[in-house]
N, C-alpha and C positions, 0 to 999 in steps of 0.2 A: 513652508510657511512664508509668509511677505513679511521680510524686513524693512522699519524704517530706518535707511543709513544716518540717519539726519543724528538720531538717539545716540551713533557710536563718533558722533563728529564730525561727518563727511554733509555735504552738501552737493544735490544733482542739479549740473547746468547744462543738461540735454548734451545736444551735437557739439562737438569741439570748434573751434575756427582759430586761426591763428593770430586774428586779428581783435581778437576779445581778451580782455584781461582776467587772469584768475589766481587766486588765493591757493595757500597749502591748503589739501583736504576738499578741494573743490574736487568732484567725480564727472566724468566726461564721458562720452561714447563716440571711440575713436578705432579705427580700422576694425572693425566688427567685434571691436568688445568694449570692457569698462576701463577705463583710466583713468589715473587720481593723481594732483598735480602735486609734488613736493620737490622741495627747495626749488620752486619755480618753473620744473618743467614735469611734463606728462608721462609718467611710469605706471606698466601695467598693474590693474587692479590687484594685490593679492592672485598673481599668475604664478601658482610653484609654490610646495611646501617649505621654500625656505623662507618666504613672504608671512605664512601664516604663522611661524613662529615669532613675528612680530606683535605684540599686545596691539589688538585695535583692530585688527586688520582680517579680511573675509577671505575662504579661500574659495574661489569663483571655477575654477577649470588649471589646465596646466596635467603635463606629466608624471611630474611627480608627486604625489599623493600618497600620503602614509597609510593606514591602516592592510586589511587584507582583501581576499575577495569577498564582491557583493555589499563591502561598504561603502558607507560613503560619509565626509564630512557633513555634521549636522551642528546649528545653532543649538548652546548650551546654556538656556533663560527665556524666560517668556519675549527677552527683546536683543536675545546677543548678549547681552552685556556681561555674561556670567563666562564669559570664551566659547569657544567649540570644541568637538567632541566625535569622532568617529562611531557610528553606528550602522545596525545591519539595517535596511529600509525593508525595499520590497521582500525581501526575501527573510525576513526575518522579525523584524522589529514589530514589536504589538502580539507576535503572534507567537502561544504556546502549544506546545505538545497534551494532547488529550488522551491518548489511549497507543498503547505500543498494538504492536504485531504480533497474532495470535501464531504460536510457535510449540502447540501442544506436539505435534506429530511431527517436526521438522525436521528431524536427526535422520533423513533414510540416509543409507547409505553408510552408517554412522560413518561420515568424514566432519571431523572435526573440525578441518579449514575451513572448512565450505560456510564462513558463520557471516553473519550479516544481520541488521536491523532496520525497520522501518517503521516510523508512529506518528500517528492521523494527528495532525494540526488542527486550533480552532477554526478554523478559515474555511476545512472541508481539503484543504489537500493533503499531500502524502509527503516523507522524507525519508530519504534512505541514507544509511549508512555502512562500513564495514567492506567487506570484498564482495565486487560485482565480478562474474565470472561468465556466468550465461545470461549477462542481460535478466535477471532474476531482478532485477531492483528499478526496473523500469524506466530508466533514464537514457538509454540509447546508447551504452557501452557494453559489450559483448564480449570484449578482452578482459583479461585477468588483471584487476586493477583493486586497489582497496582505497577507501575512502574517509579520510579521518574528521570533517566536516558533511553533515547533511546535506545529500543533493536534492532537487526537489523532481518528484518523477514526475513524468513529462506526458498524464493525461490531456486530449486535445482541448483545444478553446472552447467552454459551452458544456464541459463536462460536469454531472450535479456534485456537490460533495459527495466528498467519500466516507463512507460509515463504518464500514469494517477491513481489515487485511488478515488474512490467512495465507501460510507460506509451507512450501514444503521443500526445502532444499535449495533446489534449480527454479522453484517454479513459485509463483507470487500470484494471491487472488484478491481481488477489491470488489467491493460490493456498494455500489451507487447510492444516494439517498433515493432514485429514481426504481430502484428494483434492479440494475444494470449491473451484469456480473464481465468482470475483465481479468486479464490473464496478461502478465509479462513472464519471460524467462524461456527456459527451452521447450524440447518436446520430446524428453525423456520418460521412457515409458509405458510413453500416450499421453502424456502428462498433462500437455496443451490440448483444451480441449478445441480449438484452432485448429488443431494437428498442424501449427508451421512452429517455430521459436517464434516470440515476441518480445525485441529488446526495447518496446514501448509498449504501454497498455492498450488490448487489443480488444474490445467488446465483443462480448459471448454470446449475449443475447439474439437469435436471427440463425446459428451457428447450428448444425445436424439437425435434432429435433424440439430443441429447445427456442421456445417461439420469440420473436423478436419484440413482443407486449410481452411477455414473462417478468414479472417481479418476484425476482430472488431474494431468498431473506437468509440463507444460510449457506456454506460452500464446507463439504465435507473433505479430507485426508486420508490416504489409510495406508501402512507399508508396515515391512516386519526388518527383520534383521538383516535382510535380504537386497531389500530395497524392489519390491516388487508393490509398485502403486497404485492406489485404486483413487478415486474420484469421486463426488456427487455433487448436487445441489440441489436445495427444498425450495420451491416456488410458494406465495402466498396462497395456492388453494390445498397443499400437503399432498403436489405429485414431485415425486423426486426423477433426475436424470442423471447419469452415470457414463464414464468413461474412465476409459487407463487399461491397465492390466489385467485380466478377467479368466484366471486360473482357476479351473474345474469347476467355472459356472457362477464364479462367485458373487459376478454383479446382477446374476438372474435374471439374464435375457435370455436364457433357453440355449444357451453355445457357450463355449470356453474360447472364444477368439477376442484378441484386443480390439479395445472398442474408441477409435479416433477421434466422433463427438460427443456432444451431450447426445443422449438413448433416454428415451423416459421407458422407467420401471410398468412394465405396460398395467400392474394391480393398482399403480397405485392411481389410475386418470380415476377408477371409482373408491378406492380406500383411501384416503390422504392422511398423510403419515405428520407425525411429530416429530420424531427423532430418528436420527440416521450414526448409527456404528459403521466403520471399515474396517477391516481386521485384514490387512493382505499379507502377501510373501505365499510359501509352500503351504499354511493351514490356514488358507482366503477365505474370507465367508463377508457377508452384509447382512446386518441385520436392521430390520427397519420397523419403529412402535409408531404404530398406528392412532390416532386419538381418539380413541377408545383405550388405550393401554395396552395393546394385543400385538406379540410377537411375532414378527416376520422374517423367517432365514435363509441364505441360500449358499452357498458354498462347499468347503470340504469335507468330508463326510467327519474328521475328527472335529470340527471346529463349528459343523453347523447344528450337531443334537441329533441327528437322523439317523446317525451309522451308515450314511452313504451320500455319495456326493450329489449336491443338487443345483441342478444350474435356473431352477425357475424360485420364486419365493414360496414357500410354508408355512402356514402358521403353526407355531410352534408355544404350547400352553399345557406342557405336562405337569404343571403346579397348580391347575385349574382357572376357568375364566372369571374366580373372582377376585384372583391376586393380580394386579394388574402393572405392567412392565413402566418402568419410569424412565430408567435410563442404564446400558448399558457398558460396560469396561472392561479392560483387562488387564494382565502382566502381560511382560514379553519372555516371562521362563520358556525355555526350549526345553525344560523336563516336563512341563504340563500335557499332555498327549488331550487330555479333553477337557480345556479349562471353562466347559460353558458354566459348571457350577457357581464359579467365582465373577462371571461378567454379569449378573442379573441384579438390580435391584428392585424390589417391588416398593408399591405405596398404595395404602388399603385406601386413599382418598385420590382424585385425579381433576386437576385444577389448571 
């Protein structure tokens, strides 16, 4: 803001000279800064928090400055006159927290330290908190570090807000207002679909088969007790693409070998899908509803409905094509040998 000094007492007489006369509380610009002249000679402006504990008086620059990091001394009154007040600026002030980090499937591995948080500011950026360990949080720290204050991750200059975050462990996914899908953290797995670590966010879009005009609206997770991970993402025409861990076929590319980038589901460039389940570890399967509501499976033979494993997708509709699939889920009991009963929900209307 522009203060007028004049409101708190002071009076500006430009350049100093030594040969001009001047009053207490006259202010001057003297050896590249402000000076204010009392008991008749020129002492730096408010230079140093011990000056700002003076009533009256502005604190301009200087060493020592109180508060913590990322603030800064601010005017406390439409004109000063009410004192001053430490606040966070650029990095904070004005700007609240809108939406935390989507952390339904985050637990692989179940390690408990491994905990962390991040959530979409009104501005369109991101902040992280908690232990950064693999560069997982986007801020350029790759060491084992934990964070008690929000950092702010370090997408480049020119990047559109960010609308959603989804995290799985090690690994962090941002989804652009632009359709622009990005990855920070390692490449555990396959987990980067990069296939490098990224301890800053790394645009996906352009990346194996996923085209670089791709507008992304969704970024799918999938792991068991295991910690064996699967991947996706639903573009806005409903083809989806897949990488990670890809155990007995389960991302239904027709092979069981892990898959480094985005792979598009080659059914889906004509059937485009709505929803996407991952179900990974030892009973891996992908299941993907179509919009129409029509089930698509591919995986373990216990987990995908077939009785045998399938590495390509199925449609799978043993409850008839007019009960139509919505959305599917499940437990993680390891006593369930064929829990598809319990992942299905049907909805006799589709909207």
């Amino acid at each position: 803001m522009n203060l007028d000094i004049s409101a708190l007492g002071y009076r500006w007489r430009g350049l100093y000279s030594p040969y001009l006369g001047y009053r207490d509380g006259d202010v001057v610009f003297k050896e590249g800064g402000a000076w204010v002249i009392r008991h008749g000679q020129p002492q730096p402006f408010a230079l140093g928090q011990q000056d700002a504990t003076l009533k009256g008086h502005l604190l301009t620059g200087g060493v020592s400055v109180g508060g913590i990091g990322s603030m800064v001394l601010h005017t406390n009154g439409a004109n000063g006159v009410d004192g001053v007040e430490f606040r966070f600026m650029a990095d904070r002030n004005g700007t609240v927290a809108t939406a935390l980090m989507n952390t339904d499937r985050a637990a692989a591995d179940h390690h408990s330290s491994n905990f962390f948080m991040a959530a979409l500011m009104n501005d369109g950026s991101v902040r992280a908190w908690g232990r950064a360990l693999t560069g997982q949080q986007g801020t350029g720290n790759t060491g084992d570090i934990s964070r008690t204050f929000p950092a702010r991750v370090a997408f480049p200059p020119g990047t559109p807000r960010i609308t959603s975050i989804t995290c799985m462990w090690d690994e962090t996914f941002f989804i652009d207002a632009s359709g622009g899908l990005w990855h920070a953290g390692a490449n555990s797995d396959g987990g980067s679909p990069t296939a490098t670590a990224n301890p800053v966010p790394r645009r996906v879009n352009g990346v194996g088969q996923l085209p670089a005009a791709a507008v992304v609206k969704r970024v799918f997770t999938g792991h068991d007790w295991y910690g064996y991970r699967m991947f996706a993402c639903l573009d806005d025409a409903g083809r989806v693409y897949v990488w990670g861990n890809n155990r007995y076929g389960s991302l239904g590319l027709g092979h069981s070998t892990t898959v480094s980038t985005p792979t598009l589901v080659p059914f889906t460039l004509d059937t485009p899908i709505r929803e996407v389940f991952l179900s990974g570890g030892f009973h891996a399967a992908s299941y993907l509803v179509d919009t129409q509501g029509k089930l698509w499976v591919a995986g373990e033979a216990n987990a995908c409905g077939f009785g045998s494993d399938q590495s390509v997708h199925r449609l799978l509709m043993p409850w008839g094509s007019d009960k139509r699939v919505k959305k599917v889920c499940c437990c993680c009991s390891t006593r369930v040998s064929t829990p598809l009963a319990r992942l299905i929900t049907f909805t006799s209307t589709w909207t």
